[in-house]
C-alpha positions in Angstrom: -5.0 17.6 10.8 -5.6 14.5 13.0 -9.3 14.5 11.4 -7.8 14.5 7.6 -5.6 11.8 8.4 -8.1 9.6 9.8 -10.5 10.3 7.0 -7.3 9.3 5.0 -7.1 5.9 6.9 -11.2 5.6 6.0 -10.9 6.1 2.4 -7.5 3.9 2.4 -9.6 0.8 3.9 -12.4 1.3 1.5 -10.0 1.4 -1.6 -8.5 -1.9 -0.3 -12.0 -3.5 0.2 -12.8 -2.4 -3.1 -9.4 -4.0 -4.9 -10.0 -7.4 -2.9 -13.8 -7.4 -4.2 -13.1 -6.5 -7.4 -10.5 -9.4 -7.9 -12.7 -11.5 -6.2 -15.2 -10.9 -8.4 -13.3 -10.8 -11.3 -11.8 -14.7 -10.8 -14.6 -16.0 -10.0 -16.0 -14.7 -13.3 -13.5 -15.4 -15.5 -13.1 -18.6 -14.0 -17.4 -19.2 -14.9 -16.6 -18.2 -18.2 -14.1 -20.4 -19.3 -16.4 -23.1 -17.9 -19.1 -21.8 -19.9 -17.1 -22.3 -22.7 -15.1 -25.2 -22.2 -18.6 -26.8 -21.3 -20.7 -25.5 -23.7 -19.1 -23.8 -26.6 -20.5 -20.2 -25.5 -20.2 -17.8 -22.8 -22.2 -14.9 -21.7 -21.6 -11.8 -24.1 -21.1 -9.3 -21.6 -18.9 -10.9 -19.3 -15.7 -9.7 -21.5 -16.8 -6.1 -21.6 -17.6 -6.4 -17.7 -14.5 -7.5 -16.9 -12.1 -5.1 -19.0 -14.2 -2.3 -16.9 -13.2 -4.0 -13.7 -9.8 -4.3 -14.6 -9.8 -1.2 -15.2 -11.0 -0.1 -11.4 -8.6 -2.2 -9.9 -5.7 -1.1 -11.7 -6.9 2.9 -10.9 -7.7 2.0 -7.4 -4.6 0.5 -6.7 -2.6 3.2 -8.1 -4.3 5.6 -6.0 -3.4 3.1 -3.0 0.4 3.5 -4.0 -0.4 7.0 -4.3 -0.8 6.7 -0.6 2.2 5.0 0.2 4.2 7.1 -2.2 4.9 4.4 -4.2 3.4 5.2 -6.9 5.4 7.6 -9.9 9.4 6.7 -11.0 10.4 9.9 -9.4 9.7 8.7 -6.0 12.6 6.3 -6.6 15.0 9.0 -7.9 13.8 10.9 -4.3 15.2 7.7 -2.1 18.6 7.5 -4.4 19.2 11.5 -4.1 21.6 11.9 -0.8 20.0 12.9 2.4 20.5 16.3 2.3 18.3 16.8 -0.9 15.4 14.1 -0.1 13.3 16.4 2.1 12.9 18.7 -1.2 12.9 16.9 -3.7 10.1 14.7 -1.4 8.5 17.9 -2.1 9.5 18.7 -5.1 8.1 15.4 -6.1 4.6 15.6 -4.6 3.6 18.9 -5.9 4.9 17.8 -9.3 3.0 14.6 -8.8 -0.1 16.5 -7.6 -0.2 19.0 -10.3 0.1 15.8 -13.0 -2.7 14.0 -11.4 -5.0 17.6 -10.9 -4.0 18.0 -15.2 -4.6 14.6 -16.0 -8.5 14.7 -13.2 -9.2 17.5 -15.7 -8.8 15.8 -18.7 -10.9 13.2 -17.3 -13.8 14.9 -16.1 -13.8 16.6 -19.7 -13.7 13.0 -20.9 -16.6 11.8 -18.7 -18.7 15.0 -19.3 -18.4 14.0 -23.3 -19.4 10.2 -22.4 -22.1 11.4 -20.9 -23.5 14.2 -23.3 -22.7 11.7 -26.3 -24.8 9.1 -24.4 -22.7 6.5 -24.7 -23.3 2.7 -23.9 -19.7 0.7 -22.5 -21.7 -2.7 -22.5 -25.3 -4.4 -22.6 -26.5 -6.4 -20.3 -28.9 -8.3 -21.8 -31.1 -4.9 -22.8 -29.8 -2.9 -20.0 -26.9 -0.4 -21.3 -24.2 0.7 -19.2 -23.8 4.3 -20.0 -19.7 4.5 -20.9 -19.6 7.4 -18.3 -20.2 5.5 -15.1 -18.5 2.6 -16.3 -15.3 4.7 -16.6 -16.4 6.7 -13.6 -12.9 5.4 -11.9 -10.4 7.3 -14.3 -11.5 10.9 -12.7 -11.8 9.5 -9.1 -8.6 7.9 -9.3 -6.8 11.0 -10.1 -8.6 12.6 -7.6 -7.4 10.3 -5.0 -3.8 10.4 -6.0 -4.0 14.1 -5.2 -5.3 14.1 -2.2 -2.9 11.4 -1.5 -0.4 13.4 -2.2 -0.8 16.6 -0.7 -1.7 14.8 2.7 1.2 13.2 2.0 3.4 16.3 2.4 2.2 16.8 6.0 2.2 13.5 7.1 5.0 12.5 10.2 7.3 10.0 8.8 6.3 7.8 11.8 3.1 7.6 10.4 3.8 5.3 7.8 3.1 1.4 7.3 3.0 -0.5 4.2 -0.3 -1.1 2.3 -1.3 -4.3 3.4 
């Protein structure tokens, strides 16, 4: 179990490198193309596109990172208002709900990825370089993925074990 949990701590780090490099990346080019256009009346076409993908990431990425710290669904906050007696189940309660929502919802995702792909679709050009839809919305899959495996490690991890996300 000591393995998992390390692994654990290894993906947690690289979602969080990913988050700080995607908003990195993500002011800085915003930031280039209101220049662009402030300076000279255009911008680059793609840019927009790029960055509603990126949002996208981040916002996945970091829900998977709350998955971690079980901060992530409502009924994690009905589990800390129950009284003591009841928190250990419904903690339980809570995460097999939560992983059987996110295990549905991968599911539907893969399906949706496997149809992006067959259908051959294009998310954005870069200059004549398309961006087939299904790896730019690789993330939607792989975040629900995480948030399982989040979740279920979750169960069996010691309550002295935790720390906050950052």
């Amino acid at each position: 179990m000591r393995f998992i949990f390390s692994f654990e701590e290894y993906v947690v780090k690289t979602e969080k490198a990913v988050i700080v490099g995607l908003i990195f990346a993500m002011v800085g080019l915003s930031f280039t193309q209101v220049l662009l256009r402030i300076i000279f009346h255009s911008g680059i076409v793609w840019l927009d596109p790029l960055l509603r993908h990126m949002v996208l990431w981040a916002g996945l990425t970091g829900a998977a990172l709350a998955a971690r710290y079980s901060h992530h669904f409502a009924l994690e906050t009905f589990v800390k208002l129950a009284p003591k007696a009841l928190r250990a189940p419904l903690e339980t309660f809570a995460a097999i709900f939560t992983t059987a929502a996110s295990g549905l919802l991968f599911y539907a995702s893969y399906k949706f990825i496997r149809d992006e792909f067959a259908a051959g679709s294009i998310a954005f050009y870069i200059n004549r370089f398309g961006v087939p839809g299904g790896w730019a919305e690789m993330i939607i899959p792989a975040a629900f993925a995480l948030i399982g495996v989040h979740t279920v490690i979750g169960i069996f991890r010691p309550e002295d074990h935790f720390e906050g996300p950052f």
